[in-house]
GUPA-930231 format. One line per 5 residues: number of its first residue (from 0); their letters; for each residue y, z, x of C-alpha. Coordinates in steps of 0.05 Angstrom, whole numbers, plus 5000, padded with zeros to 4 digits. Layout:
REM residues N
NUM> A> Y Z X ~ ...
This chain:
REM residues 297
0> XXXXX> 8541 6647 6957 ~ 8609 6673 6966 ~ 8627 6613 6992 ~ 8615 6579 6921 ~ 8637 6627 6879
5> XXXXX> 8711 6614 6908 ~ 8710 6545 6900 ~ 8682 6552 6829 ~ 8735 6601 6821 ~ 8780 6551 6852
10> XXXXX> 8770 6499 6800 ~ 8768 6536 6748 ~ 8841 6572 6760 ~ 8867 6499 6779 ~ 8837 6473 6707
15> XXXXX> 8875 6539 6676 ~ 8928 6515 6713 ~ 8943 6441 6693 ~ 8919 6457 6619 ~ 8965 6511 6607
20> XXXXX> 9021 6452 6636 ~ 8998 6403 6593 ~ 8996 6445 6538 ~ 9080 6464 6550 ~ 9100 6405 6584
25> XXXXX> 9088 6355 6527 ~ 9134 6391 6474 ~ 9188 6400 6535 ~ 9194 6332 6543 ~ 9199 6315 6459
30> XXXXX> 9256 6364 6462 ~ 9287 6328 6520 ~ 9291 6258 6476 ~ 9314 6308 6410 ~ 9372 6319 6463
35> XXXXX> 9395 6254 6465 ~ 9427 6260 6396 ~ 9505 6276 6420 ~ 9517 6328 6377 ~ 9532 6385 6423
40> XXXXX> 9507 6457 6379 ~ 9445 6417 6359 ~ 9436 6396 6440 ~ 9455 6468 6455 ~ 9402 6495 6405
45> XXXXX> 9339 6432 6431 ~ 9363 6466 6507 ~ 9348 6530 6492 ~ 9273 6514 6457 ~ 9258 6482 6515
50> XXXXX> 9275 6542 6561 ~ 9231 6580 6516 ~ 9175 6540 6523 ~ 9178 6534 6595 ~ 9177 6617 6591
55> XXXXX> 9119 6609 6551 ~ 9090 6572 6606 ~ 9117 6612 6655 ~ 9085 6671 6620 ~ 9014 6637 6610
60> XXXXX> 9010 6626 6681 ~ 9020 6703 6700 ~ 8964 6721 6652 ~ 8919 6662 6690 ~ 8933 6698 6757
65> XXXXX> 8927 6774 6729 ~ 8858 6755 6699 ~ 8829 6699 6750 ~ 8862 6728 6825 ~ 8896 6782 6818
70> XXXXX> 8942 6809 6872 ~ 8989 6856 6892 ~ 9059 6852 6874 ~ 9110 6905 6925 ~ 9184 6892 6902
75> XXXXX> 9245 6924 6917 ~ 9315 6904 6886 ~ 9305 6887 6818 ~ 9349 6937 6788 ~ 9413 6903 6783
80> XXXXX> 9381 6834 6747 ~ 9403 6821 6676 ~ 9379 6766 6622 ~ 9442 6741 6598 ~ 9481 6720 6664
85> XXXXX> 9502 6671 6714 ~ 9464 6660 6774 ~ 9451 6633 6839 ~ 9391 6650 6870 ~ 9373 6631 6948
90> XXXXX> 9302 6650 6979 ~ 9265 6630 7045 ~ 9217 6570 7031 ~ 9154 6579 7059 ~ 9096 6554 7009
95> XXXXX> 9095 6519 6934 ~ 9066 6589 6919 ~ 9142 6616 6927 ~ 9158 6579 6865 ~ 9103 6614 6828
100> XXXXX> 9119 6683 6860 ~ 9194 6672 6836 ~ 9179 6655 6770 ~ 9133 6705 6750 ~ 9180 6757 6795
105> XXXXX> 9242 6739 6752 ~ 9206 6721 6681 ~ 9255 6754 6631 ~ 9302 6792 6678 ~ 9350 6725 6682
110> XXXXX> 9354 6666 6662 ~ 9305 6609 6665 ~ 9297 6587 6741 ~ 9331 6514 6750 ~ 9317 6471 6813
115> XXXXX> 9357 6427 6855 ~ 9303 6368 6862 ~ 9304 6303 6899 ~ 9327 6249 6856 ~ 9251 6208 6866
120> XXXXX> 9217 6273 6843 ~ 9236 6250 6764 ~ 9178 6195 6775 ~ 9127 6253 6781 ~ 9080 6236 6729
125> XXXXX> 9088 6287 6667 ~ 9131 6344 6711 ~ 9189 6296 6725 ~ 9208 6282 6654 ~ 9201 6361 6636
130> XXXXX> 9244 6374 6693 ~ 9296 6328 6658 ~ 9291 6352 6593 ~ 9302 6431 6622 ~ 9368 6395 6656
135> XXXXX> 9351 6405 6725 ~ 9402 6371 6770 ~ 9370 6301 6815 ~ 9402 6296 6870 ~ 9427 6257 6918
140> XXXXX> 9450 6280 6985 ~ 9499 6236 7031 ~ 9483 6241 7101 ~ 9525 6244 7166 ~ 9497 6171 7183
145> XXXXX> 9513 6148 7118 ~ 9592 6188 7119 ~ 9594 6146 7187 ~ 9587 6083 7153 ~ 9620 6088 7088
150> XXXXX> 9675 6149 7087 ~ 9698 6134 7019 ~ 9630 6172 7001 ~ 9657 6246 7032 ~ 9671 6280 6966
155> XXXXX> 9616 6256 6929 ~ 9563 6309 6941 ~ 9613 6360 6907 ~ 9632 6312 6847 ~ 9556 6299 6838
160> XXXXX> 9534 6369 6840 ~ 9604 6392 6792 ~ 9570 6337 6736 ~ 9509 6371 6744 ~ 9530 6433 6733
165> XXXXX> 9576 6423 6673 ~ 9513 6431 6633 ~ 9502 6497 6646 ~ 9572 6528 6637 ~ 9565 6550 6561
170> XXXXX> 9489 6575 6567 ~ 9473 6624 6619 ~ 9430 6598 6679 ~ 9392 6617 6744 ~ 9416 6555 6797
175> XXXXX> 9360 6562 6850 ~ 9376 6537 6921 ~ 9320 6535 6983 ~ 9372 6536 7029 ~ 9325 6511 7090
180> XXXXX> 9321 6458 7055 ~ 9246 6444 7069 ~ 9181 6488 7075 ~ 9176 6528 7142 ~ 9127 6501 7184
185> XXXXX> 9105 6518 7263 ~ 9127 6441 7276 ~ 9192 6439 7230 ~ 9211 6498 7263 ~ 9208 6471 7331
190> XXXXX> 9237 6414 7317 ~ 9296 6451 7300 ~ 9285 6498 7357 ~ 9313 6541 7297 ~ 9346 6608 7331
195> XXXXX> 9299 6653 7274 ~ 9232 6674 7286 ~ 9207 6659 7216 ~ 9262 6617 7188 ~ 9289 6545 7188
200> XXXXX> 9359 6548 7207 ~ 9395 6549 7136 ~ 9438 6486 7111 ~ 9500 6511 7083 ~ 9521 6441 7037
205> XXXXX> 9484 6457 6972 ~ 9502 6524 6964 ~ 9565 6516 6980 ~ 9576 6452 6935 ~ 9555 6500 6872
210> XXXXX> 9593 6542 6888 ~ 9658 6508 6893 ~ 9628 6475 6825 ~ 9607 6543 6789 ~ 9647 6605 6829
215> XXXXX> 9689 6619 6773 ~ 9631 6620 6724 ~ 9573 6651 6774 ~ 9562 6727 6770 ~ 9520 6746 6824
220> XXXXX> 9485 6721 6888 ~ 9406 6743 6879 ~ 9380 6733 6952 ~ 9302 6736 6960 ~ 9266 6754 7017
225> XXXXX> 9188 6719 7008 ~ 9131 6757 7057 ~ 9050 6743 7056 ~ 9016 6787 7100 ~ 8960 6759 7111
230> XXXXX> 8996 6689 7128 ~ 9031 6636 7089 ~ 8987 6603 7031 ~ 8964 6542 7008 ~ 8973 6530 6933
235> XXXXX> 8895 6519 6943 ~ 8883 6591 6973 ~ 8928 6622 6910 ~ 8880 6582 6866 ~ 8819 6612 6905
240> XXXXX> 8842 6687 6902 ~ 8853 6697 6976 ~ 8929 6717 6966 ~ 8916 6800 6961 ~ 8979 6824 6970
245> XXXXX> 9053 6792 6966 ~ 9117 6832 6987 ~ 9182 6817 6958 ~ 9249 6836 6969 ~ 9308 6826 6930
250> XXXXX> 9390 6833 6940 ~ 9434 6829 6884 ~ 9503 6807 6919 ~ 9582 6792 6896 ~ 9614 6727 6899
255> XXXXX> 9672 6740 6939 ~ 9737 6692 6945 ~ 9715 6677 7014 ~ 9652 6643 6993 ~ 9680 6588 6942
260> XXXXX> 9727 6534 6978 ~ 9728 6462 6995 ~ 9665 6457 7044 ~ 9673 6378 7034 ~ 9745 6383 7067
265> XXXXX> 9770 6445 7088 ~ 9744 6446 7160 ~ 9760 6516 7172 ~ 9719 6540 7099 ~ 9666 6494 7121
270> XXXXX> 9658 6542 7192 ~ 9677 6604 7156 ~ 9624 6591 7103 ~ 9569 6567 7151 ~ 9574 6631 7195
275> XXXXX> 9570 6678 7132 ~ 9507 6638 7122 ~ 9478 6647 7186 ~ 9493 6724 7187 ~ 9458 6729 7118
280> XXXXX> 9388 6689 7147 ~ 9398 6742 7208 ~ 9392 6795 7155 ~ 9335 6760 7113 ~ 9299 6755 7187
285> XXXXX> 9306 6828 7200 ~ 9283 6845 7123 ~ 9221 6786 7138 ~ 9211 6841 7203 ~ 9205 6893 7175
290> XXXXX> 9163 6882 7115 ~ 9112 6858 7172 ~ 9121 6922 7207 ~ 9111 6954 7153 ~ 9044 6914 7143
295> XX> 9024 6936 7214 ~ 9040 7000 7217
């Protein structure tokens, strides 16, 4: 019996689910063609409806999981956030779940979340063009095998990710970076043979590249620290209700002079910069500790 009551549950909180999308995403992507019209306080004005219907959908989705699988919510660090500023978050990437935890953590206390997203996710059917109407960067990494081949191309990460950012220099933003990367798996991780317990080793090229692109209009650093304690979920067991508890902690840090420089070029910047990076997953490995001792004890 209990056994079909979560996968009616199931289906009906995954029903919720893509109706309440449907329901915001169509509008989003109208105003995305209305933006097309190059008349830059009308744009402006099309940009931010189209924020506030993805809050609205943001919103909708936190009243589907209060009513439909409920959890709890322990958060530390949200004192410092405010709606109207610059930001660039960076979080541990463990589940699609994370993106629903994020949103619903930072609804209303900053700016709408915007993605980094793989240039081939804009042919997701429905999500892709709302993506692009809500200006979220595609992009397109060069790799080291490609740098080999052709190094006219060094240079153009930075240049790519500067144009994507110009959009979001006159309306206050939320840049969101997974700096691993990738979801943290058992495998991925040894692969990597990644020197972190419960981390992929973090890659330092994105967030360094908006920086450089954004340091002089970025206010703050918001670094969050995802835990499940009871072991990382499936969208499919959020859907279900199995997710009972979800810890959460956030730091709200500067942007110092010694984080912005030319990580394309400047080989010492680009060491500098990657060993502040590591030192900062040390610390979100210690804070990933002890929220599971905490869980233990």
């Amino acid at each position: 019996m209990g056994s079909v009551l979560s996968k009616l549950k199931r289906i009906i909180c995954i029903g919720f689910y893509a109706v309440n999308t449907l329901f915001w995403v169509l509008p989003i992507i109208v105003c995305g063609f209305l933006k097309l019209l190059p008349i830059k306080p009308w744009q402006k004005l099309i940009s931010w409806l189209a924020k506030s219907l993805a809050g609205n959908w943001v919103a909708c989705n936190s009243v589907i999981q209060n009513v439909l699988t409920p959890f709890k919510f322990e958060v530390t660090g949200l004192e410092e956030l405010k709606a109207k500023d610059w930001y660039l978050v960076i979080a541990n990437h463990q589940s699609w779940v994370d993106i629903l935890v994020m949103q619903r953590l930072l609804h209303n206390r900053i700016p709408f979340l915007n993605f980094f997203l793989k240039k081939e996710l804009i042919y997701v059917p429905f999500l892709g063009l709302a993506w692009w109407a809500l200006d979220f960067p595609f992009m397109s990494r060069t790799s080291k095998a490609q740098l080999r081949k052709k190094p006219s191309l060094r240079g153009k990460d930075i240049e790519t990710t500067r144009k994507a950012c110009e959009k979001f220099k006159e309306v206050p933003v939320s840049i969101v970076n997974f700096v691993e990367g990738t979801r943290f798996t058992k495998n991925k991780h040894e692969r990597q043979n990644s020197p972190f317990q419960n981390l992929l080793k973090p890659k330092a090229g994105g967030v360094a590249f908006v920086l450089e692109a954004m340091g002089d209009q970025l206010s703050k650093i918001v670094n969050i620290t995802i835990h499940y304690p009871d072991g990382i979920p499936t969208f499919v067991d959020f859907a279900s209700g199995q997710v009972k508890r979800i810890q959460v902690h956030v730091e709200v840090m500067p942007i110092n002079d010694a984080l912005v420089g030319n990580y394309s070029q400047d080989t010492e910047f680009r060491v500098k910069f990657q060993s502040e990076l590591n030192k900062l997953w040390q610390d979100k490995e210690q804070n990933l500790k002890i929220l599971a001792d905490k869980e233990s004890a």
